[in-house]
C-alpha positions as CSV (number, residue, x, y, z in Angstrom):
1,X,69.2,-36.5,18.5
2,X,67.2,-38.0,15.0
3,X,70.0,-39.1,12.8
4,X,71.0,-37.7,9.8
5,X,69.6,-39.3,6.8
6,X,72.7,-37.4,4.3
7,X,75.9,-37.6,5.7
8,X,76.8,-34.1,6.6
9,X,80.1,-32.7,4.4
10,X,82.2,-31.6,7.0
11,X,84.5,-30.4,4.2
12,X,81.6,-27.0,2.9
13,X,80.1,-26.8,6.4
14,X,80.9,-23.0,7.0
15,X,81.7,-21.4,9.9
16,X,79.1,-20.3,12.7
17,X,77.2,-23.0,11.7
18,X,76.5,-26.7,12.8
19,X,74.5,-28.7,11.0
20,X,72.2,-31.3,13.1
21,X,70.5,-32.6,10.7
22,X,69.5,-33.3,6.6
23,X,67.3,-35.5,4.2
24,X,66.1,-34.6,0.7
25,X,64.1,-32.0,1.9
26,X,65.2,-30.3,5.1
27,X,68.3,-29.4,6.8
28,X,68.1,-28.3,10.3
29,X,70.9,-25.7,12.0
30,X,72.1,-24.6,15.0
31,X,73.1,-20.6,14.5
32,X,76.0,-18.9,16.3
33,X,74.9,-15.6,17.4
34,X,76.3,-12.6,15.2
35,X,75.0,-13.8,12.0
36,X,72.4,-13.1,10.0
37,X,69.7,-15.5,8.8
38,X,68.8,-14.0,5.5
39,X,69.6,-11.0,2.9
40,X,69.7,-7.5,4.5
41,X,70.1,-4.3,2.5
42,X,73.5,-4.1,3.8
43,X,74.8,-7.5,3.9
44,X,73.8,-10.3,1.4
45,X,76.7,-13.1,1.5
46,X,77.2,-13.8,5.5
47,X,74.4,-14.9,6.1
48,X,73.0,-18.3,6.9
49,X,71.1,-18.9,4.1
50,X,73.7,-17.6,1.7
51,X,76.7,-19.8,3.7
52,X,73.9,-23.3,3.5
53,X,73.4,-22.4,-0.4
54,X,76.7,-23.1,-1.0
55,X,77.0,-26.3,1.1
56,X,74.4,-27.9,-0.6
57,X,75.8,-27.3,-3.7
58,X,79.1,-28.6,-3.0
59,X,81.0,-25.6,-3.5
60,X,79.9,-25.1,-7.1
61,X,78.2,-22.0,-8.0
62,X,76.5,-22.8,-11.2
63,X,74.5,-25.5,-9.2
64,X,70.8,-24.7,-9.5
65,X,70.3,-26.0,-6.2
66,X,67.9,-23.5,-4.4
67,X,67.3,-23.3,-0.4
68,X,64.2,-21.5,1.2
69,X,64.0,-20.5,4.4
70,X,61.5,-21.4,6.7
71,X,62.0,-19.4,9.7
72,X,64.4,-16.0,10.8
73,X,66.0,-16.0,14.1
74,X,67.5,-11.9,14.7
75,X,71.3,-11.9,13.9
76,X,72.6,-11.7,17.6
77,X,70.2,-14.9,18.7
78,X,71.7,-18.3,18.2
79,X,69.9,-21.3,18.2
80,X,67.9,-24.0,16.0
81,X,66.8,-23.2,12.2
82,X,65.3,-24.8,9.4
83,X,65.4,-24.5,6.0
84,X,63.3,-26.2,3.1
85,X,65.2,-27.8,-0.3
86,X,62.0,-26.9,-2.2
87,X,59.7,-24.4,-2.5
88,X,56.7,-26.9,-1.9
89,X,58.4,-28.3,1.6
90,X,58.5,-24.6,2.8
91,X,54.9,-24.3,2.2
92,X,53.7,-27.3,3.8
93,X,55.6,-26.1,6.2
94,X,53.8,-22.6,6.8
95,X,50.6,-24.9,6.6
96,X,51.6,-25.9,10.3
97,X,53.6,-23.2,11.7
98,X,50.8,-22.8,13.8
99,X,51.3,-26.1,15.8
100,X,55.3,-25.9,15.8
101,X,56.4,-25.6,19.0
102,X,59.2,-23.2,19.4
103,X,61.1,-23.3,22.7
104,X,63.6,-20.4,24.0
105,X,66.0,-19.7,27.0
106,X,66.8,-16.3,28.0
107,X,68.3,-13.9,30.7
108,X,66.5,-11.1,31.6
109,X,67.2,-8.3,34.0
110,X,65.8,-8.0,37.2
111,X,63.0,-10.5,38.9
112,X,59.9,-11.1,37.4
113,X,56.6,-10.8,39.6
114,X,54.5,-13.6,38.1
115,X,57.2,-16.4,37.9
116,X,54.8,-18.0,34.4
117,X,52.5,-16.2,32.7
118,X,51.6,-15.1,28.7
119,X,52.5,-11.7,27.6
120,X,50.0,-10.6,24.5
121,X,50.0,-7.6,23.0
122,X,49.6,-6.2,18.9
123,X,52.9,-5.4,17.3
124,X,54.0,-2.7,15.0
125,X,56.9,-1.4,13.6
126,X,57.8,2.2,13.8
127,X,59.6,4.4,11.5
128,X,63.2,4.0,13.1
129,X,62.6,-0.3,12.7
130,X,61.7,-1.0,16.1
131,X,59.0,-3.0,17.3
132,X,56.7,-1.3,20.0
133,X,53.2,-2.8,21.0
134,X,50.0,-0.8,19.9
135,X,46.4,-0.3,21.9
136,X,44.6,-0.5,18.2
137,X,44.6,-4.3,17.1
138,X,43.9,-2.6,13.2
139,X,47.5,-1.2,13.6
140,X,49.8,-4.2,14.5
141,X,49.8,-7.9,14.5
142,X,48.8,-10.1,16.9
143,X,51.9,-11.6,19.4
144,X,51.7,-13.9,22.2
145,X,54.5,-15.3,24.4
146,X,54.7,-17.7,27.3
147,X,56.9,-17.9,29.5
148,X,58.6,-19.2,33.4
149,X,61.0,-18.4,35.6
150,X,63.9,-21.3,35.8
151,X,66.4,-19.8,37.7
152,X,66.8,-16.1,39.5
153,X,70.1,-15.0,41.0
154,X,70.6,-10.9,42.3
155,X,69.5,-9.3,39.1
156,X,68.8,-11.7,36.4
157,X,66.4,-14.3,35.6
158,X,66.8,-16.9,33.3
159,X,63.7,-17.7,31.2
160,X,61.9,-20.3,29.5
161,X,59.7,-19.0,26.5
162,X,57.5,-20.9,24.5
163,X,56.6,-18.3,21.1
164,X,53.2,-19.0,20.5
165,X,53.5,-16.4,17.4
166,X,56.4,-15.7,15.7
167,X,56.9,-12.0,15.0
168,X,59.8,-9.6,14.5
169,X,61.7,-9.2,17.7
170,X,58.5,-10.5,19.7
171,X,60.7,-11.5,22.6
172,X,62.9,-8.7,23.2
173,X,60.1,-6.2,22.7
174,X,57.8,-7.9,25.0
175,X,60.3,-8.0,28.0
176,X,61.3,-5.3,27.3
177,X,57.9,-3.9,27.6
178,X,57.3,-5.4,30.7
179,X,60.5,-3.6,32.4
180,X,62.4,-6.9,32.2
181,X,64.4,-6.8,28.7
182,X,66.8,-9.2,27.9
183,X,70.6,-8.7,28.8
184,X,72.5,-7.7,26.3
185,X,69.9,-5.9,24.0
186,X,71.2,-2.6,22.5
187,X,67.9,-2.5,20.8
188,X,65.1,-2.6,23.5
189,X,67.6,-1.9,26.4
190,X,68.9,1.7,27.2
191,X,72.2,0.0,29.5
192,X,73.1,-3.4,27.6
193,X,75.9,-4.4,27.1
194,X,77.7,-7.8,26.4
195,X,76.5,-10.7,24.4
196,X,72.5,-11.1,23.8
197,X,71.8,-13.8,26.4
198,X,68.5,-14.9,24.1
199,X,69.0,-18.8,22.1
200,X,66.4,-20.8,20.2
201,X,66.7,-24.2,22.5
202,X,64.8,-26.4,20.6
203,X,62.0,-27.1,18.1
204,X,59.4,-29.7,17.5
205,X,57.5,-30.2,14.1
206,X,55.9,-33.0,12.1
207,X,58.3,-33.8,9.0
208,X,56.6,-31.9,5.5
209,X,56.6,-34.9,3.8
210,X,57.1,-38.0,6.0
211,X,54.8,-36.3,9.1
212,X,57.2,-38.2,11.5
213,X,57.1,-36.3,14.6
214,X,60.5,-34.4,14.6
215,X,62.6,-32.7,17.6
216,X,66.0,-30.9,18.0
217,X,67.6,-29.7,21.0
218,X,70.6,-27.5,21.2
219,X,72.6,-26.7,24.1
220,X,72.1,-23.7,25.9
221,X,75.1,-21.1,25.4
222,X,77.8,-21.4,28.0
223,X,77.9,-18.1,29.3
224,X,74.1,-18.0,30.3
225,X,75.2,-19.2,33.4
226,X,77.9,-16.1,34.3
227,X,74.6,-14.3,35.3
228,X,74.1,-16.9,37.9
229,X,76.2,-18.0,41.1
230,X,77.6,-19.9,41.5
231,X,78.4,-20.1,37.3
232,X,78.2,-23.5,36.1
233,X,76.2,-25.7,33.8
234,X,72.2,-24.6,34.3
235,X,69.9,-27.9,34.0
236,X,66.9,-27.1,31.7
């Protein structure tokens, strides 16, 4: 793991969150699943973004400190974020989002017939919020998602995904799609229940304004492997 270049406040760091690293112009997260990433229209102050603001400003509210966000993980996926300290860093760092490489882990139901593959399709939202794909590319947005089969055990298979776009719910709605959606999904799956089993493993960018090659790893949720027997740590 790159070393933190500020030492990390253990004393504002809230809860669901772990910080892995911070300099002057980035910090970099690790999410618990169950909280949001940003603003919604019904909750504005348990968020990430809202929790971080106040860490880097020390507990004081009339700091002018602002955060951006750089990228949104859904509230029930946990895994690696970053933010930006400025709004200049966020935009170098939608210059390159292009080349970030975004890797996933996920359990899925059911056994998938091509064990690797890339799943394309044009996105679109419908009217009750849900993401569906769409035969017109003039009415959606272009998604594409690789993926390969790790690990299958009776009914599940855990995933590797690579997100070689980054649209709403792109994951979930293309498994989903594909008669495979991912456990725990009471929005793309008709019988899910439990935890979502979907975590942002890891991430890899060049730094915004040093360009040093960056990349941070999480661990992959410890009940991922309850799917599998026998349960125990998965290697990845």
């Amino acid at each position: 793991m790159i070393k933190s270049k500020i030492k990390i406040r253990t004393k504002y760091v809230p809860a669901g969150i772990k910080i892995l690293y911070e300099d002057r112009d980035i910090i970099v997260i690790e999410k618990r699943s169950g909280l949001l990433s940003v603003k919604t229209n019904y909750e504005a102050e348990k968020t990430a973004h809202h929790l971080l603001i106040n860490y880097v400003r020390k507990g004081n509210p009339k700091s002018k400190i602002k955060l951006f966000v750089v990228h949104r993980l859904d509230r029930d996926t946990s895994g690696v974020m970053i933010f930006a300290k400025s709004f200049s860093i966020r935009e170098k760092f939608v210059e390159q989002w292009e080349s970030v490489e975004k890797k996933y882990r996920a359990v899925v139901y059911g056994h998938l017939a091509e064990k690797n593959g890339i799943i394309e399709s044009f996105l679109a939202e419908r009217d009750d919020y849900k993401m569906q794909s769409v035969k017109n590319p003039k009415d959606g947005v272009f998604a594409r998602t690789q993926y390969k089969v790790i690990k299958e055990s009776k009914d599940y298979s855990l995933l590797e995904i690579q997100l070689l776009t980054g649209k709403k719910n792109q994951i979930r709605v293309h498994f989903s799609e594909k008669g495979h959606p991912v456990v725990g999904d009471k929005k793309y799956s008709k019988d899910a229940k439990g935890r979502l089993a979907l975590h942002a493993l890891s991430i890899r960018f060049n730094h915004p304004f040093t360009n040093e090659k960056m990349t941070f790893e999480t661990k992959m949720p410890d009940y991922f492997s309850t799917y599998f027997s026998p349960p125990g740590r998965i290697e990845i």
